[in-house]
N, C-alpha and C positions, 0 to 999 in steps of 0.2 A: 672387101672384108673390113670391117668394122675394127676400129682401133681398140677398142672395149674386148674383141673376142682375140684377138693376138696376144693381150697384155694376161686373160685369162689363160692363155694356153700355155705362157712361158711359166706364171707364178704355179700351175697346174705339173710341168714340166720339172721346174726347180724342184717341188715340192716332194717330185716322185725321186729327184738325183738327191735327196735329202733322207730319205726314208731308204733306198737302197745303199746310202752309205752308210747308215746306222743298223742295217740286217747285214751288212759286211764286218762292219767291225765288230756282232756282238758274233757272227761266225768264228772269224780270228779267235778272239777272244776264247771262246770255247774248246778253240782249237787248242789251243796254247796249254790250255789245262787239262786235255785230253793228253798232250803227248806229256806234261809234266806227270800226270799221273799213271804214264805208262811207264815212264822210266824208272818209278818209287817203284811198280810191281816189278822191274827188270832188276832192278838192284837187290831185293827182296826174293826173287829168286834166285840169283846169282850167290846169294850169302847162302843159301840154302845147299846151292849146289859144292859151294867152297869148304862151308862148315857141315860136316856129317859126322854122326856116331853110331857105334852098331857097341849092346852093351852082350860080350861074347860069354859071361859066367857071377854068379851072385852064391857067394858061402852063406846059411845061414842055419842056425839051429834053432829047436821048439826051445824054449825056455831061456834064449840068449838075447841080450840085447846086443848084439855086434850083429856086422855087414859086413862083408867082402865083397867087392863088385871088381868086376873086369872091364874095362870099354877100350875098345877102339876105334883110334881115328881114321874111317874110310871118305873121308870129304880130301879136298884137291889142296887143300890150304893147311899150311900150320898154324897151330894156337898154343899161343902166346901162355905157360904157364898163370900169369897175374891173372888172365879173363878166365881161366880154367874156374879159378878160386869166386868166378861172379857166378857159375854156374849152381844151379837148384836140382835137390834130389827129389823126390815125392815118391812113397810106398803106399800102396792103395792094398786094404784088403785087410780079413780078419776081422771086417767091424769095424775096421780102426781104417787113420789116413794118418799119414808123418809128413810134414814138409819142414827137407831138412836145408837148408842153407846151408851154404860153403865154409861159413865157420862152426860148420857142426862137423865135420867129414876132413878127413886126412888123405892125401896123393900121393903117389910113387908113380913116378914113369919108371916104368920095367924095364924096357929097350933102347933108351934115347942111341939111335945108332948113329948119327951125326955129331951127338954131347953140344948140343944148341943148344938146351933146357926148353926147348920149344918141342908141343904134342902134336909132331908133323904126322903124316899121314904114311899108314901101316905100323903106329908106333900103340904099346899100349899102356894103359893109366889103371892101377889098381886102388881105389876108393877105399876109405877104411871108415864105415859110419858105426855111431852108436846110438842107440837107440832109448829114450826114456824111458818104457817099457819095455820087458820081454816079449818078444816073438810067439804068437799061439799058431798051434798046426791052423794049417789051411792054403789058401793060394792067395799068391799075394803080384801085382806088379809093381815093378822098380819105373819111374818114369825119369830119366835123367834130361834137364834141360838148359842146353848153354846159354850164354850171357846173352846172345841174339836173339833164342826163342826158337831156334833147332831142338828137336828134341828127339830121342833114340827109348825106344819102351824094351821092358823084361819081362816076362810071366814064367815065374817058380813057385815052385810047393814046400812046404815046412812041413 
């Protein structure tokens, strides 16, 4: 065998242990980013699962611009009054949309049965909004949405 066809077969050789290490490491690589971005969705559901609200009563009347809301905390986690106050209202309906930010809207923990000052779970929080306009008859939903992006909906009638 010719010294020309061995020298061929090894730089032939090399050439393929060169290309399989660069299909391994762009594997890796992909990999890496597959389990990175499974653990953003595992944390992202986990906050989900921690942080819940269920909004249990909404006072309102035709011609009022007040709100009375009820929610409770049915998620596994307590929240922290301070992040309470990062949380977003939004009333859809009547024509109209309100998004009211947390320095529009007043809190009362009703039950704090620990006296933590924390909205632990089966504890409940009575919202106090007002409204720039009055309230016209019709149906409307409360969208309430914590600082995380959890969010708990209402649908009532005026």
């Amino acid at each position: 065998m010719p010294i020309s066809s061995i020298l061929s077969e090894t730089i032939i050789g090399i050439a393929a242990i060169i290309v399989a290490a660069a299909l391994a490491g762009a594997y890796v690589s992909n990999m890496d980013q597959m389990i990175n971005l499974q653990k953003l969705q595992v944390k992202s559901l986990e906050g989900e699962a921690y942080y819940r609200c269920k909004i249990i009563h909404v006072a309102a009347e035709a011609g009022s611009n007040n709100l009375r809301i009820w929610i409770k905390n049915v998620g596994y986690s307590p929240l922290p009054l301070n992040l309470l106050e990062k949380s977003d209202l939004i009333l859809v309906g009547g024509g109209t949309h309100y998004l009211l930010p947390g320095s529009s809207w007043t809190y009362t923990l009703l039950n704090d049965v620990d006296s933590d000052d924390r909205w632990d779970s089966g504890e409940t929080v009575r919202i106090d909004a007002e409204l720039s306009e009055p309230l016209s008859r019709g149906d409307y939903e409360l969208i309430f949405t914590l600082y995380n992006g959890v969010e708990c909906r209402f649908r009532f009638s005026v």
